[in-house]
C-alpha positions in Angstrom: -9.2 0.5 30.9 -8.9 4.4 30.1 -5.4 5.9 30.8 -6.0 9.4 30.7 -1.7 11.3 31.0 -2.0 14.9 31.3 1.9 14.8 31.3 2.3 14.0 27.7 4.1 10.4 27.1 2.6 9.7 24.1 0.9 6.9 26.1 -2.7 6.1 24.5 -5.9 6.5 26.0 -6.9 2.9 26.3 -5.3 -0.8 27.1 -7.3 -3.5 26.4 -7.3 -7.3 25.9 -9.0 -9.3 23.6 -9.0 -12.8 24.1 -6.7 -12.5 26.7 -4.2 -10.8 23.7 -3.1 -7.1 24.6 -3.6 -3.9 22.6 -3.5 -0.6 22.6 -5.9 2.1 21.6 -5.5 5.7 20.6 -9.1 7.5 20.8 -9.6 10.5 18.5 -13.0 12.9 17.7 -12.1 14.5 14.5 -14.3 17.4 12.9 -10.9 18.3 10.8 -9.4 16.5 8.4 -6.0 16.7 10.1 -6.0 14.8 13.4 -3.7 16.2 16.6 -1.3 13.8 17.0 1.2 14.8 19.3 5.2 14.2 18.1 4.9 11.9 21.7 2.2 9.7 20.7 4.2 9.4 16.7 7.2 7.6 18.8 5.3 5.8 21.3 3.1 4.2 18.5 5.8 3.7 16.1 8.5 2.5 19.0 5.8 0.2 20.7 5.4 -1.0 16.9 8.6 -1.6 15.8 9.0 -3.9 18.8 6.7 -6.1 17.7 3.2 -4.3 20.0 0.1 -3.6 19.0 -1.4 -0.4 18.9 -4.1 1.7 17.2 -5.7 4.8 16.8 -9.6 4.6 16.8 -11.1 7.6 14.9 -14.8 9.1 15.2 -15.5 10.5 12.2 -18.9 12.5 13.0 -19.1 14.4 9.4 -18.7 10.5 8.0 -20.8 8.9 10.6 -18.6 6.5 11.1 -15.4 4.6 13.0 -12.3 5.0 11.5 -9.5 1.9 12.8 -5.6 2.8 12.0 -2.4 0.4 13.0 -0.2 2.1 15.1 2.2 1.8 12.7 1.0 4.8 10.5 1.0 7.8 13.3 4.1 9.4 11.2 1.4 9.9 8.5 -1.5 10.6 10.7 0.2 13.1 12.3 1.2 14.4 8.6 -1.6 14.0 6.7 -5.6 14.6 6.5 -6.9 11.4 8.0 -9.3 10.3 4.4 -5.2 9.9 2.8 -4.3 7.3 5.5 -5.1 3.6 4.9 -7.9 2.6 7.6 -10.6 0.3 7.8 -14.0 2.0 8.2 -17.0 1.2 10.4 -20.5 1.9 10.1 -21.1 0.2 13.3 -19.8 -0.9 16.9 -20.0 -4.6 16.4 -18.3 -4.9 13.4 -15.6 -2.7 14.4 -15.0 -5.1 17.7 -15.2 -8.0 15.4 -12.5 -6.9 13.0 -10.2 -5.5 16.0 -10.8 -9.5 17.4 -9.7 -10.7 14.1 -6.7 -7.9 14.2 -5.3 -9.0 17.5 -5.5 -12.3 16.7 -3.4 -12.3 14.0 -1.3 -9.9 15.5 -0.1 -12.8 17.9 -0.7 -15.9 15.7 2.3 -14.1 13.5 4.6 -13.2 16.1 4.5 -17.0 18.1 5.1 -18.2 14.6 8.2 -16.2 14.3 
């Protein structure tokens, strides 16, 4: 589901669920090596972290030709720094970006009912 908030929040564009496990997904179109991250979205994605959620910001890299994946829990630096100095997994395609995500989630959750 898209959540598009013209009223700033911080709040990111998508919600999803993956096997029935919630996420969070910040989308981003980047011709810049610095990102716009808003000061909102840095505390929403670092709060929403650091109570044990699961966010991300999803980057389309069209000078890369590629997809760019982020936790959450690095917005301070993507907000900070040019994008190619943050650690992120990169994609060349759809379906192994989605499988990786799956495998993301998963683990996400698998960790904290372990805790």
């Amino acid at each position: 589901m898209r959540i598009e908030n013209r009223h700033g929040g911080g709040v990111p564009d998508v919600h999803g669920l993956l096997d029935s496990l919630p996420f969070w997904l910040e989308l981003k179109i980047q011709k810049k090596l610095l990102i716009s991250v808003s000061p909102h979205q840095v505390a929403w994605h670092t709060s929403y972290w650091a109570r044990g959620g699961l966010s991300f910001f999803l980057i389309k890299a069209p000078s890369a030709s590629c997809f760019v994946l982020f936790p959450g829990s690095v917005s301070i630096d993507l907000a900070q720094k040019p994008w190619t100095e943050v650690q992120g997994q990169r994609f060349e395609a759809l379906p192994a970006l989605w499988g990786a995500l799956r495998a993301e989630v998963r683990d996400h959750y698998e960790r904290a009912l372990r805790a």
